[in-house]
Z-matrix of the N, CA and C atoms (Angstrom, degrees):
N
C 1 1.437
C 2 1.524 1 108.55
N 3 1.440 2 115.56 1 127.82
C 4 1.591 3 122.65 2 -173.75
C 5 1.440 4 83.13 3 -72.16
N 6 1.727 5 119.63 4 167.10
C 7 1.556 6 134.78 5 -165.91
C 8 1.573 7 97.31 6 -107.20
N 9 1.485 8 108.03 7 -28.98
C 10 1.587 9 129.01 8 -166.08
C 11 1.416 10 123.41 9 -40.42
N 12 1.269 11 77.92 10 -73.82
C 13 1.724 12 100.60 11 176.16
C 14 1.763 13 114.45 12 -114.47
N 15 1.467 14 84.67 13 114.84
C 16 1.665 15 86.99 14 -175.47
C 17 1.702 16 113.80 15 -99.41
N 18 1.176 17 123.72 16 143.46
C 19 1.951 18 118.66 17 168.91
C 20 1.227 19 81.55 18 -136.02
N 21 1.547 20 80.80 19 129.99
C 22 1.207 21 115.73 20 135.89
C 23 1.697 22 135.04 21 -15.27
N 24 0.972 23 129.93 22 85.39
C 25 1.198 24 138.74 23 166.80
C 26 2.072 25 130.89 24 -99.58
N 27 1.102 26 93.48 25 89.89
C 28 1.454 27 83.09 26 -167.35
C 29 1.859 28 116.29 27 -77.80
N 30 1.068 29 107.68 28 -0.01
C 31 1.348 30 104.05 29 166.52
C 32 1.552 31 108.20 30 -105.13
N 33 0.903 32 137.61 31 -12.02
C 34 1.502 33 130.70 32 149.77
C 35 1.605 34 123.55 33 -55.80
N 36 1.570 35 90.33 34 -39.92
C 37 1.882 36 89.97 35 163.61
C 38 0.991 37 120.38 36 -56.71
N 39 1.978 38 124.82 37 -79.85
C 40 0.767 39 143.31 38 168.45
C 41 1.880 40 118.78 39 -1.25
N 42 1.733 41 96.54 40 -70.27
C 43 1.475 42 107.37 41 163.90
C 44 1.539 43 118.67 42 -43.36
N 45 1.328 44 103.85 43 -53.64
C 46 1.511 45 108.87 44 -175.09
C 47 1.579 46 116.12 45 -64.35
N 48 1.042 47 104.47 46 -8.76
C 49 1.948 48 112.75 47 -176.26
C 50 1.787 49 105.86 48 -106.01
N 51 1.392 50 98.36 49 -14.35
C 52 1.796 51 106.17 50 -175.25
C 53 1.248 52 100.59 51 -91.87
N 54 1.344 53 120.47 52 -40.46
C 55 1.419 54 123.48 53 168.47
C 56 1.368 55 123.57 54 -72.42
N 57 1.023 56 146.79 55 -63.17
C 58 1.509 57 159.02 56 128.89
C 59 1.814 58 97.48 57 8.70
N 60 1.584 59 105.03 58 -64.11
C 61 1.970 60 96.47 59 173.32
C 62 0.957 61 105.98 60 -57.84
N 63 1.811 62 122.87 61 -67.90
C 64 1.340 63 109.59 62 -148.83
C 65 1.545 64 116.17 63 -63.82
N 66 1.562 65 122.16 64 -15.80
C 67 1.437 66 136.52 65 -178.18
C 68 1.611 67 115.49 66 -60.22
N 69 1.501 68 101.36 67 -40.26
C 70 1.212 69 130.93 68 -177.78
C 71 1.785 70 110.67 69 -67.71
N 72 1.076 71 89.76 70 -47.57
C 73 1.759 72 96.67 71 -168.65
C 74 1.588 73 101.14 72 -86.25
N 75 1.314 74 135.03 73 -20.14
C 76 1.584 75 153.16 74 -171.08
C 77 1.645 76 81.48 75 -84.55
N 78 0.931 77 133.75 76 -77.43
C 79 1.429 78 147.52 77 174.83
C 80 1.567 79 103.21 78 -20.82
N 81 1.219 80 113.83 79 -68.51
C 82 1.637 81 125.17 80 -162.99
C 83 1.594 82 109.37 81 -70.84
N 84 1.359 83 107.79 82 -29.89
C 85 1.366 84 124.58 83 174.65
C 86 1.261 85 118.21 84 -60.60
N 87 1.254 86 108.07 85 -48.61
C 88 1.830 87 128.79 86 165.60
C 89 1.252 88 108.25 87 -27.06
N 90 1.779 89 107.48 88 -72.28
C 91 1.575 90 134.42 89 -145.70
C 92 1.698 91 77.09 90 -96.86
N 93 0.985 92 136.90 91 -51.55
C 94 2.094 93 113.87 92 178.80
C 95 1.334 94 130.11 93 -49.38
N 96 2.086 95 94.72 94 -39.59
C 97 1.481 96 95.06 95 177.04
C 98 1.496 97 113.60 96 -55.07
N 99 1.294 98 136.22 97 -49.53
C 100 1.844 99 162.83 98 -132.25
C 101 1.404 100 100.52 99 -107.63
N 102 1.576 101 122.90 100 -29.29
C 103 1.615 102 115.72 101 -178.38
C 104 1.234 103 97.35 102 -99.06
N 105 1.313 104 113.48 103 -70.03
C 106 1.792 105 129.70 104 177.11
C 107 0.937 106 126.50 105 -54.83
N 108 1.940 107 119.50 106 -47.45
C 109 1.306 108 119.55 107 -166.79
C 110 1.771 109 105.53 108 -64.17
N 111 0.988 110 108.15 109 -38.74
C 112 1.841 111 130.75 110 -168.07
C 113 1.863 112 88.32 111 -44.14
N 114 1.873 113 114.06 112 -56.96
C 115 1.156 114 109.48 113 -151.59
C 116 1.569 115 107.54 114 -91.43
N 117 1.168 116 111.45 115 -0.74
C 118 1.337 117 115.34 116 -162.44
C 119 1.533 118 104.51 117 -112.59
N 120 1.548 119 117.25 118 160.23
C 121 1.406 120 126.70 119 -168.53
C 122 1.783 121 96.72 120 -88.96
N 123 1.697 122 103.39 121 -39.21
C 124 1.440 123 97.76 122 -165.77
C 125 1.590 124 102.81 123 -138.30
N 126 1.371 125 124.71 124 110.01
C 127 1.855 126 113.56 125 -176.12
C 128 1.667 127 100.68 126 -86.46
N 129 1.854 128 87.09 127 116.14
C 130 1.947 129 76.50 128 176.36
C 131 1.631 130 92.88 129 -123.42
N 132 1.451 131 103.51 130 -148.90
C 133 1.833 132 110.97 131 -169.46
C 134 2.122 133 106.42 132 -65.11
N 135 1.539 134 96.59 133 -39.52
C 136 1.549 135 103.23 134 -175.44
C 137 1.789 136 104.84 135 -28.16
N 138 1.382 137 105.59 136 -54.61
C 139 1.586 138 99.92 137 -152.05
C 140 2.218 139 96.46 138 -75.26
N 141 1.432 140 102.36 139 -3.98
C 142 1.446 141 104.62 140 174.09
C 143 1.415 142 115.52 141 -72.01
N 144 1.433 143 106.35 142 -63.74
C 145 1.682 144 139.89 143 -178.41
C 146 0.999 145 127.66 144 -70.82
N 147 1.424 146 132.35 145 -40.68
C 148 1.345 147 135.32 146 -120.40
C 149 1.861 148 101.81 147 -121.30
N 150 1.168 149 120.80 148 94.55
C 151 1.195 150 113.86 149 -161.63
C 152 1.584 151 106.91 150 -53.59
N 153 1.270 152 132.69 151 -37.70
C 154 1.745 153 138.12 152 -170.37
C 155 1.455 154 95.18 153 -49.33
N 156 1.779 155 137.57 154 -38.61
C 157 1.231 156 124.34 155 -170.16
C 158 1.571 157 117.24 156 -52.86
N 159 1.445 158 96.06 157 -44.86
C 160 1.843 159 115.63 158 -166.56
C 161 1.606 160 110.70 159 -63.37
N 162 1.498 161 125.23 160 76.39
C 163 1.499 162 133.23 161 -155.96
C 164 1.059 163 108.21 162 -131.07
N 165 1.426 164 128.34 163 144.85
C 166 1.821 165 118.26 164 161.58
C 167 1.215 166 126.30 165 -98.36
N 168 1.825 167 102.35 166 4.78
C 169 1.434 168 99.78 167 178.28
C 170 1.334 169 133.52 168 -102.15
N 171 1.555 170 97.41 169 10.23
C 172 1.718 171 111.86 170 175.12
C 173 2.016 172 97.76 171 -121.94
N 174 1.683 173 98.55 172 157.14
C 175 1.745 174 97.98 173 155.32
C 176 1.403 175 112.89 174 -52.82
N 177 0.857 176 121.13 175 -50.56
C 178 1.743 177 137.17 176 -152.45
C 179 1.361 178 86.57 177 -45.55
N 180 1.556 179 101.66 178 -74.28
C 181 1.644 180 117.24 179 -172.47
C 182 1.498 181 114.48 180 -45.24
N 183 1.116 182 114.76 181 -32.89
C 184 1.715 183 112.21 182 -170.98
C 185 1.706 184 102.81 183 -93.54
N 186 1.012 185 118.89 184 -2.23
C 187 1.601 186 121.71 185 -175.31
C 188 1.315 187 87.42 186 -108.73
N 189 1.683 188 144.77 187 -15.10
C 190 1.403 189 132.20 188 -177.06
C 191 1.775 190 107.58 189 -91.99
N 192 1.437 191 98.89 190 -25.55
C 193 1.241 192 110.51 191 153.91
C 194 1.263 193 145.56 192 -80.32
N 195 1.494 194 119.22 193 -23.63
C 196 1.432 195 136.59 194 146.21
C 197 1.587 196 96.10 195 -49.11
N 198 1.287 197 140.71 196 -72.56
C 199 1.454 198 136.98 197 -173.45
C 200 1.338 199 103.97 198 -58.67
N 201 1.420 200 149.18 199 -2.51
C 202 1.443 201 117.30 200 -177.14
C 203 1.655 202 97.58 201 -96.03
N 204 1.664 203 95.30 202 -39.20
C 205 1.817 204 89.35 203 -164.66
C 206 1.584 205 115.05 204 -69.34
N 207 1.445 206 132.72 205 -13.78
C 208 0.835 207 121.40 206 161.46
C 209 1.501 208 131.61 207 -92.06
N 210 1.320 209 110.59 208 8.51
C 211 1.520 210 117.88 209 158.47
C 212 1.593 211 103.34 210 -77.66
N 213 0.711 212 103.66 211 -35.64
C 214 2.154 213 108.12 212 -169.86
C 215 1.734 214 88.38 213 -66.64
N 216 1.197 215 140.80 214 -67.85
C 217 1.396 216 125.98 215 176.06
C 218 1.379 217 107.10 216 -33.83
N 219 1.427 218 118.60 217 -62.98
C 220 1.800 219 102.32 218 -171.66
C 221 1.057 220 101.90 219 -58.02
N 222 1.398 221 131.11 220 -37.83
C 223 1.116 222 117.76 221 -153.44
C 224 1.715 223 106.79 222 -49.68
N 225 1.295 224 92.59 223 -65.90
C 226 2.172 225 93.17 224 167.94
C 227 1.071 226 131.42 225 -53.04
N 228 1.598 227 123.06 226 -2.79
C 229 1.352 228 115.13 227 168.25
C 230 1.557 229 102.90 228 -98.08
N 231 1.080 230 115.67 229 -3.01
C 232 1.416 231 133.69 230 163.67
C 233 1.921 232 106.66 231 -53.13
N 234 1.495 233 80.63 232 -72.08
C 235 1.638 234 91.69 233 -174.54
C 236 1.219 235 112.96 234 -56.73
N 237 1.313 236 130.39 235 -30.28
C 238 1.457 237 135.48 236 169.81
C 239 1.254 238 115.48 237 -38.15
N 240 1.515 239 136.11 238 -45.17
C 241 1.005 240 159.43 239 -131.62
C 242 1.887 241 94.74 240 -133.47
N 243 0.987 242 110.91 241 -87.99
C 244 1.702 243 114.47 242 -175.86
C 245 1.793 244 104.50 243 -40.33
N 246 1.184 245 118.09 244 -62.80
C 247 1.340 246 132.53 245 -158.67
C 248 0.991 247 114.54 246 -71.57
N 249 1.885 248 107.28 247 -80.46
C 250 1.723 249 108.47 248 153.88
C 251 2.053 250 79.81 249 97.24
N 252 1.142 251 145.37 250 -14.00
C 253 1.391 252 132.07 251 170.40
C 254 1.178 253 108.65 252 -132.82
N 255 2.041 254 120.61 253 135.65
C 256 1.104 255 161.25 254 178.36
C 257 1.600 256 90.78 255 -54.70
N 258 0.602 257 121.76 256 -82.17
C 259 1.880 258 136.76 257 -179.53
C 260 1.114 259 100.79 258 -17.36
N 261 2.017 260 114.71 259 -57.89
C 262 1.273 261 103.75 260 -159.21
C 263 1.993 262 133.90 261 -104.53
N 264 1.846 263 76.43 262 10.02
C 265 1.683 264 95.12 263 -171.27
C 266 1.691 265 96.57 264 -54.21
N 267 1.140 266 117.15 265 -56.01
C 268 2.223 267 119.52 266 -161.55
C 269 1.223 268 88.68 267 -62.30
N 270 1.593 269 152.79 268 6.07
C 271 1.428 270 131.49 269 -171.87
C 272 1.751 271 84.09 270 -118.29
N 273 1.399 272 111.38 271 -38.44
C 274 2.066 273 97.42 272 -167.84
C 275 1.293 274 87.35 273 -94.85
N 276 1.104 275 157.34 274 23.69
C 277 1.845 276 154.50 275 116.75
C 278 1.009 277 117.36 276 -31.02
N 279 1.646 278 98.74 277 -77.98
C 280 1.253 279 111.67 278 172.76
C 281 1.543 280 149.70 279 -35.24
N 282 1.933 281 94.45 280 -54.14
C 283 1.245 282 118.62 281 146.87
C 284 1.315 283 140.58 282 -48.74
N 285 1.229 284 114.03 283 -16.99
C 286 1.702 285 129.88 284 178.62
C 287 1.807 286 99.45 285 -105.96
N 288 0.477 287 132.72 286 -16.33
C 289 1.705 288 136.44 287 177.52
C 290 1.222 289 113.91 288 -73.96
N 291 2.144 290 99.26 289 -53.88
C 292 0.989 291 90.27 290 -140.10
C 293 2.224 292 91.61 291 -83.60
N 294 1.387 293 99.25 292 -15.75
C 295 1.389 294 114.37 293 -175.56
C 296 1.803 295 98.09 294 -59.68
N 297 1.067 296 111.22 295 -41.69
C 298 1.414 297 124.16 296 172.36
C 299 1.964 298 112.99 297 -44.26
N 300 1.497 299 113.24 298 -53.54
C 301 1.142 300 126.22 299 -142.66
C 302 1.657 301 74.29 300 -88.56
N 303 1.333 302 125.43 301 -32.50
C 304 1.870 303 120.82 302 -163.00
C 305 1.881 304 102.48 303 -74.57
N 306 1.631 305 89.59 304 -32.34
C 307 1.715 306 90.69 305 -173.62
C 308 1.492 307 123.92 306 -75.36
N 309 2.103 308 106.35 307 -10.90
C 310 1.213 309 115.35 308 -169.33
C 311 1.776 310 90.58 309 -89.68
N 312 1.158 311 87.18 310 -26.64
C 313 2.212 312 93.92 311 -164.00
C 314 1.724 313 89.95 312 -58.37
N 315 1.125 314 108.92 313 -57.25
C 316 1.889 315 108.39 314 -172.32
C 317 1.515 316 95.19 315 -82.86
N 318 1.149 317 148.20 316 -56.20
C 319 1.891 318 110.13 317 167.19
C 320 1.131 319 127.06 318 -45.25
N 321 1.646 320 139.26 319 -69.75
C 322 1.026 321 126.79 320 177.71
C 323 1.211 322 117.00 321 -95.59
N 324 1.418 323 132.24 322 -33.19
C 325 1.338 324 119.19 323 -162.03
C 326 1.649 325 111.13 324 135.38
N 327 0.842 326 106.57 325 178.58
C 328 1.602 327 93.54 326 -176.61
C 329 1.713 328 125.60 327 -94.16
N 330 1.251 329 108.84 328 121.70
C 331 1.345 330 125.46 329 -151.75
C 332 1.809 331 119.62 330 -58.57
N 333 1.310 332 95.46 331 82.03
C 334 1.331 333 112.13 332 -174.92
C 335 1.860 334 129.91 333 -86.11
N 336 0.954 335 123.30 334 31.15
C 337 1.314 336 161.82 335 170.59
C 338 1.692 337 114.59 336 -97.24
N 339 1.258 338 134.37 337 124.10
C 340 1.166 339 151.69 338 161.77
C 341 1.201 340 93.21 339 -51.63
N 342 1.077 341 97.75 340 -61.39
C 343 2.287 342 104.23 341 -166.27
C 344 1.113 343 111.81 342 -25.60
N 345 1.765 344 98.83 343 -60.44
C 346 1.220 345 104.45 344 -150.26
C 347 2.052 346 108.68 345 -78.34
N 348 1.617 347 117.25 346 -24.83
C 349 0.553 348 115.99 347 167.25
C 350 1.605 349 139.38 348 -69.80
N 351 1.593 350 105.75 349 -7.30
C 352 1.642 351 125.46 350 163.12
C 353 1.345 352 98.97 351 -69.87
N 354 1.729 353 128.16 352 -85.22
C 355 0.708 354 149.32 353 -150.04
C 356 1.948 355 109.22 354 -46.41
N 357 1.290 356 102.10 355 -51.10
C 358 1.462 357 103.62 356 161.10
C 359 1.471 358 141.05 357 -114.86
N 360 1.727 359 90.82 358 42.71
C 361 1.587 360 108.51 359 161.07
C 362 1.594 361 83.30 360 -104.80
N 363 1.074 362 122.00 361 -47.18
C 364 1.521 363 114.18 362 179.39
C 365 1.222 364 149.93 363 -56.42
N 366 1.418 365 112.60 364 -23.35
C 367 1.790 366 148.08 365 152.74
C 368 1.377 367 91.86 366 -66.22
N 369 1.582 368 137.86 367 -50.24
C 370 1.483 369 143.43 368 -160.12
C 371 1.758 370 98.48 369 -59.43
N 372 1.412 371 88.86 370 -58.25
C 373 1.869 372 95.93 371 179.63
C 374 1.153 373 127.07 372 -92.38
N 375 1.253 374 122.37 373 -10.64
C 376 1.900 375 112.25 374 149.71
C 377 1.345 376 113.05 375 -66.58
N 378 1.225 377 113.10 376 -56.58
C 379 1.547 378 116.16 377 -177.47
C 380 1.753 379 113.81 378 -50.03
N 381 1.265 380 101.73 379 -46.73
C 382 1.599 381 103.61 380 177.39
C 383 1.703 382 111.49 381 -60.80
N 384 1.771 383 106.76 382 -67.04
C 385 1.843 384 108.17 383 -179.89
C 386 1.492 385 114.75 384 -49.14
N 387 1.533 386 118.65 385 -40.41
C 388 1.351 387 106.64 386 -165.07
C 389 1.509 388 95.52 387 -88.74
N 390 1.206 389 161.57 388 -7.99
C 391 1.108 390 175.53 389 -65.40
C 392 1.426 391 97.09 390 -173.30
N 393 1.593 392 99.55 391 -78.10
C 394 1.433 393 117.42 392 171.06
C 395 1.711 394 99.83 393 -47.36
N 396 1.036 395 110.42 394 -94.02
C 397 2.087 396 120.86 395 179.60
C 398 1.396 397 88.09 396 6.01
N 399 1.445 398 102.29 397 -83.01
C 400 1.814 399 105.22 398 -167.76
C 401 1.107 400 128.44 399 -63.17
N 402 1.109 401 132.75 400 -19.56
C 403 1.840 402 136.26 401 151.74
C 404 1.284 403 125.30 402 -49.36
N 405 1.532 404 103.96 403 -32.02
C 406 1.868 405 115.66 404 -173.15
C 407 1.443 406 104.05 405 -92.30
N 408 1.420 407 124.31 406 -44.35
C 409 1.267 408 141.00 407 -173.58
C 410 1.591 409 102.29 408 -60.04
N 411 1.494 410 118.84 409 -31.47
C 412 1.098 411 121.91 410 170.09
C 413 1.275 412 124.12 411 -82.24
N 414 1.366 413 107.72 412 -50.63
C 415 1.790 414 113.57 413 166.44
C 416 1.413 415 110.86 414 -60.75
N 417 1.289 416 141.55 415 -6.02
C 418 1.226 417 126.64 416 151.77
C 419 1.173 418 120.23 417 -94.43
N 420 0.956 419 145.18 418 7.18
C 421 1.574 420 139.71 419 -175.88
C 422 2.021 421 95.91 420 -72.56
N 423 1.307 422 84.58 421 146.28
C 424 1.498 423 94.18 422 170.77
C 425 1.466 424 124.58 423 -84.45
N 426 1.291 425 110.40 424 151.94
C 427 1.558 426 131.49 425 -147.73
C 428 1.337 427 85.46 426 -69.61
N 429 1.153 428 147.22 427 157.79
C 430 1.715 429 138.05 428 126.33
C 431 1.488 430 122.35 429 -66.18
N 432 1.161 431 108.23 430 129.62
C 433 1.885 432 99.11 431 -169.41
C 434 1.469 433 81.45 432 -132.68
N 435 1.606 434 121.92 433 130.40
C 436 1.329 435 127.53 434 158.20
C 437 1.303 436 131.04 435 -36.08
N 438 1.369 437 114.26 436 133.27
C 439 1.514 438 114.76 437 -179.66
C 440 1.618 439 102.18 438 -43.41
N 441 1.504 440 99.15 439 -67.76
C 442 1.470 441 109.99 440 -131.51
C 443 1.845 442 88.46 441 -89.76
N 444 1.229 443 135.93 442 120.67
C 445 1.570 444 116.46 443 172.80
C 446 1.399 445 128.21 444 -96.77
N 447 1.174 446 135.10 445 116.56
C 448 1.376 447 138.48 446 -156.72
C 449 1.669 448 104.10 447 -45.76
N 450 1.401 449 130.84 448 149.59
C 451 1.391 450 132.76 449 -167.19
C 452 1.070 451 96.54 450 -115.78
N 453 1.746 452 141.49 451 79.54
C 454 1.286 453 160.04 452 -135.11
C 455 1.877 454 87.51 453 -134.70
């Protein structure tokens, strides 16, 4: 894909935001089964959704939080790969959060916890800065142009 000229494609988004979630939540699932699953009798959606999990005054809670912040790193090495533009990492951040914050409102309710609102303003902005970092770091790398050039 030339960088030049961009159109608009709204089913390329779309894809790119379906993938980007489901990557995200495949991700978190990983790090819930291995922190949470270990402590828990049964891993269901609660420790996904449910803002009451995200606590500092139980293990449970701090191992549900050990699993979010390191999904927000993949999450940007995600975007590295799906996205591929600096420009557009703070908009598919955003978009995954905020799709996040609608799915917790209809599971539990509306997320009334400090915690939870640190914890994923904070996944919001690693995932977004380093996201970005690695998009630019990539868009600048230099082109490879052959030594030798054919005398055509």
């Amino acid at each position: 894909m030339f960088y030049g000229a961009e159109v608009w494609d709204p089913w390329l988004i779309a894809a790119q935001i379906v993938c980007l979630q489901c990557l995200y939540y495949l991700t978190l699932g990983f790090f819930l089964s291995f922190l949470v699953g270990t402590r828990v009798s049964r891993l269901t959606l609660v420790y996904f959704f449910d803002f009451a999990t995200i606590t500092t005054s139980t293990v449970t809670g701090r191992c549900v939080i050990a699993s979010l912040l390191p999904s927000s790193f993949a999450g940007a090495g995600y975007m590295l790969y799906l996205i591929e533009r600096s420009k557009k990492c703070l908009d598919f951040s955003a978009t995954l959060f905020i799709i996040h914050l609608f799915i917790c409102i209809i599971y539990g309710g509306w997320p009334s916890s400090i915690t939870w609102w640190i914890v994923n303003g904070t996944g919001f902005a690693v995932m977004a800065r380093l996201g970005k970092y690695l998009c630019s770091e990539r868009e600048l790398r230099e082109i490879p142009i052959s030594r030798y050039r054919s005398n055509v």
